[in-house]
C-alpha positions in Angstrom: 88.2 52.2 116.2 90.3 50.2 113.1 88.6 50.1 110.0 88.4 46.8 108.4 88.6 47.3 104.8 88.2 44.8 101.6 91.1 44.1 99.5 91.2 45.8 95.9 90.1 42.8 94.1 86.8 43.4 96.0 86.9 47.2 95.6 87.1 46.3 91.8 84.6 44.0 91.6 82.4 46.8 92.6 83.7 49.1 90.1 85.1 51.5 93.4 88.0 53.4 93.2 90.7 51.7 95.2 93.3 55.0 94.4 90.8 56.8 96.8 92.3 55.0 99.4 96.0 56.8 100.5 98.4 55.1 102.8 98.3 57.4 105.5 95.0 58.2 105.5 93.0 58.2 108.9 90.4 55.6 109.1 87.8 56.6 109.8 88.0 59.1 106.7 89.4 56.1 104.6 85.8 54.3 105.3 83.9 57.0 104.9 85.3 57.4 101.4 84.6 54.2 100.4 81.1 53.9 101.7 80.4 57.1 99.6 82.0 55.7 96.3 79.7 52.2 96.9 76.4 54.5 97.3 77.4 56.6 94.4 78.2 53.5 92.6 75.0 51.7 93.1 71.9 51.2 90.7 68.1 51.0 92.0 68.3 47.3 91.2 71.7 46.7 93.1 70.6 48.8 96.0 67.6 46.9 96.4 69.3 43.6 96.4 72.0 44.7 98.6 69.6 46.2 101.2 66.5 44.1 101.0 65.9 44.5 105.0 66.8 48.5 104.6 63.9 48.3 102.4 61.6 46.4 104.0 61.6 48.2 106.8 61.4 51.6 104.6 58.1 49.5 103.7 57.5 49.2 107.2 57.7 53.1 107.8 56.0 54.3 105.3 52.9 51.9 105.6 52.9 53.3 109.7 52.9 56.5 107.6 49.4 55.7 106.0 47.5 56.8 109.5 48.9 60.0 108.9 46.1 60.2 106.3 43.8 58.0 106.6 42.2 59.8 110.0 42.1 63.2 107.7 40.4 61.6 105.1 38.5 59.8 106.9 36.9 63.3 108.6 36.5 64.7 105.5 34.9 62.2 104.0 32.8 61.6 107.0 31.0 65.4 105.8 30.1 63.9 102.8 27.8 61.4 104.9 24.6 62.6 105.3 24.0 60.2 108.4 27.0 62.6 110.1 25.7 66.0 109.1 22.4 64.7 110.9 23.8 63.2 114.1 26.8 66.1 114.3 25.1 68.8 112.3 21.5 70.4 112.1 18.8 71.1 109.3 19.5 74.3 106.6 17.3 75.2 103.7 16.6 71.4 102.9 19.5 69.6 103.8 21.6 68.8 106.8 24.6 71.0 107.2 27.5 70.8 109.7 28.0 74.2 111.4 30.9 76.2 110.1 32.5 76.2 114.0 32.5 72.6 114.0 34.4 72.0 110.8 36.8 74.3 111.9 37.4 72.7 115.3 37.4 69.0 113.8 39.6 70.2 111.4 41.7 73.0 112.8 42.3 71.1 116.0 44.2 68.0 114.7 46.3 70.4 112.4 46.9 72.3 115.3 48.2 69.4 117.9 50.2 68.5 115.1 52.3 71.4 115.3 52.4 70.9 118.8 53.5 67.0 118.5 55.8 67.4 115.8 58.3 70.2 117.5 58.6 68.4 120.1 59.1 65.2 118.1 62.8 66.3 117.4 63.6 66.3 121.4 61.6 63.5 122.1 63.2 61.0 119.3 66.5 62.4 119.7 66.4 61.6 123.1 64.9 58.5 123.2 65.0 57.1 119.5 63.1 56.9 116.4 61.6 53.5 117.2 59.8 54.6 120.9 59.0 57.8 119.3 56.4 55.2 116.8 55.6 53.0 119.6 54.3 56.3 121.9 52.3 57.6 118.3 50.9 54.1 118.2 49.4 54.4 121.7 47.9 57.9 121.6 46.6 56.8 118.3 44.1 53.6 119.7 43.0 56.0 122.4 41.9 58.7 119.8 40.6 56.0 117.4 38.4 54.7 120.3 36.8 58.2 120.8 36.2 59.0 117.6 33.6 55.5 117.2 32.3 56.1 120.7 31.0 59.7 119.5 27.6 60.3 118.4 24.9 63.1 118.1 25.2 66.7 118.1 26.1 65.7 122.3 29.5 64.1 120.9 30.9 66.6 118.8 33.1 67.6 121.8 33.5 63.6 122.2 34.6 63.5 118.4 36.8 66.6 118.6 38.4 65.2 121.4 39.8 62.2 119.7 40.2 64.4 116.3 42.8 66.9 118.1 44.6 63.4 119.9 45.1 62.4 116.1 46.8 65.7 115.3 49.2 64.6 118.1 49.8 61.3 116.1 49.9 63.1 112.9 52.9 65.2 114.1 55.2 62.6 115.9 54.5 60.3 112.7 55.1 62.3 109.6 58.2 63.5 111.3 59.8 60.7 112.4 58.7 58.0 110.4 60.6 60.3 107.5 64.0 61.1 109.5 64.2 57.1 110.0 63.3 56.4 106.4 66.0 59.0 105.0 68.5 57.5 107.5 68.4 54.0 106.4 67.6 54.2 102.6 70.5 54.1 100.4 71.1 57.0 98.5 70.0 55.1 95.2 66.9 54.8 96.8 66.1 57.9 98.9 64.2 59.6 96.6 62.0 56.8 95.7 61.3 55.8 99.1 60.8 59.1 100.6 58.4 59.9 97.6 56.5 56.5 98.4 55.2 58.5 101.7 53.4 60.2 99.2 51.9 57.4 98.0 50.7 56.1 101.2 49.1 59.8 102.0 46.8 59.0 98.4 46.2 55.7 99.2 44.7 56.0 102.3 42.0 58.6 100.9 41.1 55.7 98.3 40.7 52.9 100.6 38.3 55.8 102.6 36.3 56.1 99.5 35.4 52.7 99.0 34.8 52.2 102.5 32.3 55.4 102.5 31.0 54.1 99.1 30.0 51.0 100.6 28.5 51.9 104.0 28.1 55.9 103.7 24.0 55.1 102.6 23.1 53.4 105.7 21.0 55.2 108.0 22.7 54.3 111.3 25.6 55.9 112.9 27.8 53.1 111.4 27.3 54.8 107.8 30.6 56.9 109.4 31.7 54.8 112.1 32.8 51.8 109.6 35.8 53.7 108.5 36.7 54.9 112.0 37.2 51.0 113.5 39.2 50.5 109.9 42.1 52.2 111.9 42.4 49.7 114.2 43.7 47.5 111.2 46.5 49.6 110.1 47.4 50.4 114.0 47.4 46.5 114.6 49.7 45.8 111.8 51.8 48.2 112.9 51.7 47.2 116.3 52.7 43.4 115.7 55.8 44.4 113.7 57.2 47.4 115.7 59.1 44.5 118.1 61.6 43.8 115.0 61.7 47.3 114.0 65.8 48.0 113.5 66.8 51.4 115.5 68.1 54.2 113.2 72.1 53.6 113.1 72.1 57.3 112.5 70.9 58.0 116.1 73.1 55.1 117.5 76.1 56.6 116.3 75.1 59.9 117.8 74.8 58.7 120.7 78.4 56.5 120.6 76.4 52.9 120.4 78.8 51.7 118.0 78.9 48.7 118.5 74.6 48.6 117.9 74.7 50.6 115.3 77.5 48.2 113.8 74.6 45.2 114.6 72.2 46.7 113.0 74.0 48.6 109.5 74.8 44.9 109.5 71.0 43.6 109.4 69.9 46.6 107.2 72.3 45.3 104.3 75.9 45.4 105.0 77.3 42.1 103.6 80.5 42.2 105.1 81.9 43.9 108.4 84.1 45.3 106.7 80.9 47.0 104.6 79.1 48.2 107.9 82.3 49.6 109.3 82.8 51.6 106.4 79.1 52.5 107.1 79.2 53.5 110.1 82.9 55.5 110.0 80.6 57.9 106.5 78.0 58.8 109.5 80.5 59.3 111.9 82.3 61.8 109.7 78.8 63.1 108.4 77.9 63.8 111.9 80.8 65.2 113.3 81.1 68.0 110.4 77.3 68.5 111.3 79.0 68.9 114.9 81.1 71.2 114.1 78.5 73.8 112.6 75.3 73.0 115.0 77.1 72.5 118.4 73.9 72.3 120.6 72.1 71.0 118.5 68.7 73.1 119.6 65.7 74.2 117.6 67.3 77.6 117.7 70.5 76.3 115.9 67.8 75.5 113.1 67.7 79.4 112.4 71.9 80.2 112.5 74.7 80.3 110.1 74.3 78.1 107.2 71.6 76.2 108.6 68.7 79.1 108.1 69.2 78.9 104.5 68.8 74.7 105.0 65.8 75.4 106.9 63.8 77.2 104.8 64.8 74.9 101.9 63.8 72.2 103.4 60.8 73.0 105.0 58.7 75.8 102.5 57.7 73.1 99.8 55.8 71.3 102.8 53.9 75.0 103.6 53.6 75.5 99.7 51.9 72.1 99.6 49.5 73.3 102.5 48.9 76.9 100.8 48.4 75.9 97.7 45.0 74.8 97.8 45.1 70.8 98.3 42.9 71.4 101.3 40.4 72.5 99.8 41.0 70.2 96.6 41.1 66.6 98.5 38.8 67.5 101.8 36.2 69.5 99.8 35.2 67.4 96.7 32.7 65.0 97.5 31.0 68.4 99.7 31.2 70.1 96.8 30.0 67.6 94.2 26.6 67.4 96.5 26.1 71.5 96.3 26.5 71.3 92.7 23.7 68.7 92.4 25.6 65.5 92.0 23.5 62.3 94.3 25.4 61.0 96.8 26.2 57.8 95.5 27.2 59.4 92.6 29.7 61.9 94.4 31.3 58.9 96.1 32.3 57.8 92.7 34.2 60.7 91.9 35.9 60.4 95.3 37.2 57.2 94.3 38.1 58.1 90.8 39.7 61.4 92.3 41.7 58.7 94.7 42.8 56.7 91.6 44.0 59.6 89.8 46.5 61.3 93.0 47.4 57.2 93.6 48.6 56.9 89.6 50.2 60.4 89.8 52.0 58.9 93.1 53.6 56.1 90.9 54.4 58.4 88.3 56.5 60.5 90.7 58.5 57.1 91.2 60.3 57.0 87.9 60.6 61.2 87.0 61.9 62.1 90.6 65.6 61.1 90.4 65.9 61.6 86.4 64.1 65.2 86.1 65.1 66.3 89.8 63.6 67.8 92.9 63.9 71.2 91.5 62.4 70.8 88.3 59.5 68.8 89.3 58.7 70.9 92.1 58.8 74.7 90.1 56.8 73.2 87.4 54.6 71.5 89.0 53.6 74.5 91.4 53.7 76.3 88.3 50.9 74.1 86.4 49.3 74.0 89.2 48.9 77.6 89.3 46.9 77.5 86.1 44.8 74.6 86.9 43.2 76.6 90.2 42.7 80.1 88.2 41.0 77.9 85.6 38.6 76.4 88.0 38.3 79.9 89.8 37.6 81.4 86.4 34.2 78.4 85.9 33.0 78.8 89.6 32.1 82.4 89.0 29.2 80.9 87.0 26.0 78.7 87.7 26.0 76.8 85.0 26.1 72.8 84.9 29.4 72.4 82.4 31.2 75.0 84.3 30.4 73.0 87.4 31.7 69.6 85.8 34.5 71.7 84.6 35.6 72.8 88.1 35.5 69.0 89.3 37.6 68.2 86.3 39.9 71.2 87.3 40.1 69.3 90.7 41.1 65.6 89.0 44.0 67.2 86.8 45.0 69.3 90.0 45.3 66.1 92.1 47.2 64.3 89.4 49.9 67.2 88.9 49.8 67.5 92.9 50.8 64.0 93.3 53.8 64.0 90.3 55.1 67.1 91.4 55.2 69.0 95.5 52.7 66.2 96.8 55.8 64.0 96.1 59.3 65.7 96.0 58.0 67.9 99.4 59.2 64.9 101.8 62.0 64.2 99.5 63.0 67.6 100.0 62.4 67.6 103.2 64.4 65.0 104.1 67.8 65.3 102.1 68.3 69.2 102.8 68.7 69.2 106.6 71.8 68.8 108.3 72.0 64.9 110.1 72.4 66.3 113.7 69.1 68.8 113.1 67.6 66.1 110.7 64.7 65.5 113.1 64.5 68.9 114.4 64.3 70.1 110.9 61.5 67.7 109.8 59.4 68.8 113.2 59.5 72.1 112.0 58.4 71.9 108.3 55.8 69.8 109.8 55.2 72.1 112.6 55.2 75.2 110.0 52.7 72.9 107.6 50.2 72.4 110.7 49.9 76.0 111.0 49.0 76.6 107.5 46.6 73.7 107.6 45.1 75.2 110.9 44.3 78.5 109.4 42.6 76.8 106.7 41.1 74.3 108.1 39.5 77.6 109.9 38.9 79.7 107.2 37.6 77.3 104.7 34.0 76.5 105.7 33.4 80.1 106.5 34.6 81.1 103.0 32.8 78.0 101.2 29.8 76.7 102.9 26.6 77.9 101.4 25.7 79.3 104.6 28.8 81.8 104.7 30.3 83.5 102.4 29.7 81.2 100.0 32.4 81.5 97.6 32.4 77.3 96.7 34.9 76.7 94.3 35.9 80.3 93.8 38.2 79.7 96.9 40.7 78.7 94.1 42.1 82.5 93.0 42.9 82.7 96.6 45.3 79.0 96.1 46.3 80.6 92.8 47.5 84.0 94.1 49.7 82.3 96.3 50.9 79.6 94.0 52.2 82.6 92.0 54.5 83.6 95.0 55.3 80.5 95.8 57.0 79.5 91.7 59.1 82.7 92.2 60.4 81.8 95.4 61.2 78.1 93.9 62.6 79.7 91.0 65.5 81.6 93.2 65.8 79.1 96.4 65.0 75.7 95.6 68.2 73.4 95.0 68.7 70.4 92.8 69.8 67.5 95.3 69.4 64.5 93.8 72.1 62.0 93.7 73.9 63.9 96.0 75.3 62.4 99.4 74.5 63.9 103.1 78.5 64.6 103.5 78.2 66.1 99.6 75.0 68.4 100.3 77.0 69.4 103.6 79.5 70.9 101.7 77.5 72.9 98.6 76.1 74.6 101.7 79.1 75.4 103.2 80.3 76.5 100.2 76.8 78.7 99.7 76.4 77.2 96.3 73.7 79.1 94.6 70.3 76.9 94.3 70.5 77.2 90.6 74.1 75.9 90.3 73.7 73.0 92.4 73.1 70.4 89.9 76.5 71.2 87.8 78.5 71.8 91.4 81.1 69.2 91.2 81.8 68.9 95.1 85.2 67.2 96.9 83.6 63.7 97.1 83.0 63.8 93.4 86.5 64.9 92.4 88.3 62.1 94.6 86.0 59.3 93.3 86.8 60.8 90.0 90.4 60.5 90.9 90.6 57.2 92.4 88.5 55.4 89.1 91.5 57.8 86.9 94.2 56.2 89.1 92.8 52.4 88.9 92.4 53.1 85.1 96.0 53.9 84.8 97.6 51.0 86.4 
């Protein structure tokens, strides 16, 4: 295929270097270049305005991204219903309490379908795209919304659990999809801020549940938890109504040699010119093919080989961290916990909220530290602060008294606050950049897959270890989170690379070179050196 490319009065305009381009050059390399240099090149601001429908539908993604929560925090929140525990639950030493099984199959079973959904999410949207992949999530998702309203009584708990484990299914195919498409079309200017918004979305929706259970959770019908069930519906219709426009990924277009679409729709995402969505298109066709080269196949298995372990594990531990670290218990546990401790029900759906509004402004923080103090910093010390917070609030569990108590829930704000700034955020950035384009999906479905299985085990564990009729350990769960947080900052400390304003075709070759993680962010890498070249060689004419 020719490559149409603009004349150097255009290049310059741009502030590209036109020396990068060498008579003699293959075209498809000679595009690729270029496209590199105008990502490198471009601000927030001119990214934005150059790729308004890029970002709109990076909007689009990450609000379809918001069920992914809301149905999580929606159960959870649900316990904190009294009108639940009595319909689902049964009557212990004054109160109504919901039996520690049940927790751990409403819980456990979602985190466990997820797993299930989300490896096979990888074959399933490479096969038949990123967009079907949504539409089939949207589908399983009105079923298992319907179930979960339809069940009452202690007779429908396996009525409820049946459209909670459905969800799980939705939770896997969307968090794993919904952030391959979103790292596929966002410019590079933009990746890290639109891959952190999923974030975002993922606090936002446990707000919105709080003022919904703050508003109905006193009634004493069934539809003091039913209201924020049928609110699902909303965000499912929205979707629904939109998903007709939705652009196909040109990533996956190109791999399957639609050039011609993918051309089409580079072309509606932001290209201005042809010439601009050729040069496009011929950066992930030489992206891929190097990806080729290394992951012929293109299996789950080829996720574990060669160079690709090391990507693997890079990309996908900050997601378990996140899981292991005690976030669990943090956001699904407070307004439980706040009622043990003595606080009114009304009273602990106020602190849900202001809990909510603390992760949300921690969410928007992460916005404007995550390309300027880096994945890699934000993530270590933030797992490392976070470390402290949970021995702290382990440390005032261990007593009875009233401002230890208040002390632990405070723990629990500035641990939701540091979540969302740090891992809560950079995890899906991570997540998203590391892995290799051919096994970009593959990758994602198996940090999701590997973040379901922590979740299941303690979504299992957790009411037997905290509920006051188990073990009854409350808040002291936390030196448990800490312990691990402690392994997890030294892991960090050695593994985790610094890839922000890098390129996919850049990152792919820091780990072909086996760059150590601690030398990434001063690696000056091929692409680098011929931009550098190419602005020398226009500066000297």
């Amino acid at each position: 295929m020719s490559t149409n490319v603009s004349s150097d009065g255009d290049m310059e305009k741009k502030g590209l270097p036109t020396a990068a381009v060498e008579e003699g050059d293959s075209a498809p390399y000679t595009g690729a270049q270029l496209a590199d240099a105008e990502e490198h090149k471009a601000s927030i601001v001119q990214a934005i305005k150059e790729n308004k429908q890029a970002v709109l539908w990076c909007i689009f993604a990450i609000w379809t991204s918001l069920l992914v929560s809301f149905d999580a925090n929606a159960s959870g929140n649900a316990l904190g219903i009294v009108e639940f525990r009595k319909d689902f639950g049964s009557y212990y030493q004054g109160g109504w309490v919901l039996a520690a099984q049940w927790q751990s199959l409403f819980w456990a079973g979602p985190s466990a379908s997820s797993v299930v959904s989300a490896l096979f999410c990888g074959q399933i949207s490479d096969y038949i795209g990123r967009k079907w992949t949504i539409v089939i999530a949207l589908v399983i998702s009105y079923v298992a919304i319907t179930l979960e309203i339809v069940a009452s009584g202690q007779n429908g708990n396996g009525i409820f659990f049946a459209g909670r484990f459905l969800n799980g299914f939705v939770v896997g195919l969307l968090i794993t999809v919904c952030s391959s498409y979103i790292g596929e079309i966002a410019p590079l200017a933009l990746r890290g801020l639109m891959t952190a918004m999923i974030a975002f979305v993922y606090a936002l929706a446990p707000l919105i549940v709080s003022l919904i259970v703050n508003s109905t959770g006193t009634q004493t019908t069934p539809w003091a938890y039913r209201t924020v069930f049928i609110t699902q519906y909303g965000f499912v219709g929205v979707a629904t109504l939109l998903i007709p426009w939705m652009p196909e990924s040109p990533w996956w277009l190109a791999s399957k040699g639609r050039d011609e679409q993918a051309l089409k729709t580079l072309r509606k995402l932001g290209s201005a010119t042809d010439a601009d969505a050729t040069r496009k298109l011929d950066l992930i066709k030489v992206t891929l093919e190097k990806a080729r080269q290394e992951t012929e196949g293109a299996t789950y298995i080829e996720c574990f080989r060669y160079s690709n372990l090391r990507r693997t594990m890079v990309s996908t531990l900050p997601l378990s961290i996140q899981a292991m670290g005690g976030i669990l218990f943090i956001n699904g546990y407070l307004t439980y916990y706040a009622q043990l401790a003595g606080y009114s029900t009304p009273d602990s759906y106020h602190l849900s909220i202001i809990y909510n509004v603390v992760s949300i402004c921690g969410c928007v923080c992460s916005w404007f530290v995550i390309d300027k103090v880096g994945r890699r910093n934000l993530t270590l010390g933030g797992t490392a602060a976070l470390t402290v917070v949970l021995l702290i609030a382990g440390g005032l569990a261990t007593t009875k008294k009233t401002p230890d108590i208040r002390g632990v829930i405070a723990m629990m704000m500035i641990y939701t606050f540091v979540y969302s700034i740090t891992i809560g955020s950079t995890a899906y950035t991570i997540l998203t950049e590391n892995a290799t384009a051919r096994l970009r999906v593959k990758t994602i479905g198996i940090g999701v897959a590997f973040q379901g299985v922590w979740y299941t085990v303690m979504n299992i564990a957790l009411p037997y270890l905290f509920n006051p009729n188990e073990a009854n350990l409350g808040a002291k769960v936390s030196f448990i989170f800490g312990g691990i947080s402690v392994l997890s900052c030294i892991y960090l400390y050695f593994q985790q690379p610094e890839t922000a304003h890098r390129s996919y075709e850049e990152l792919d070759l820091m780990y072909a070179a086996k760059v150590p993680a601690r030398e990434f962010k001063k690696y000056i890498t091929e692409v680098q050196m011929q931009i550098s070249n190419g602005v020398k060689g226009e500066e000297s004419i």
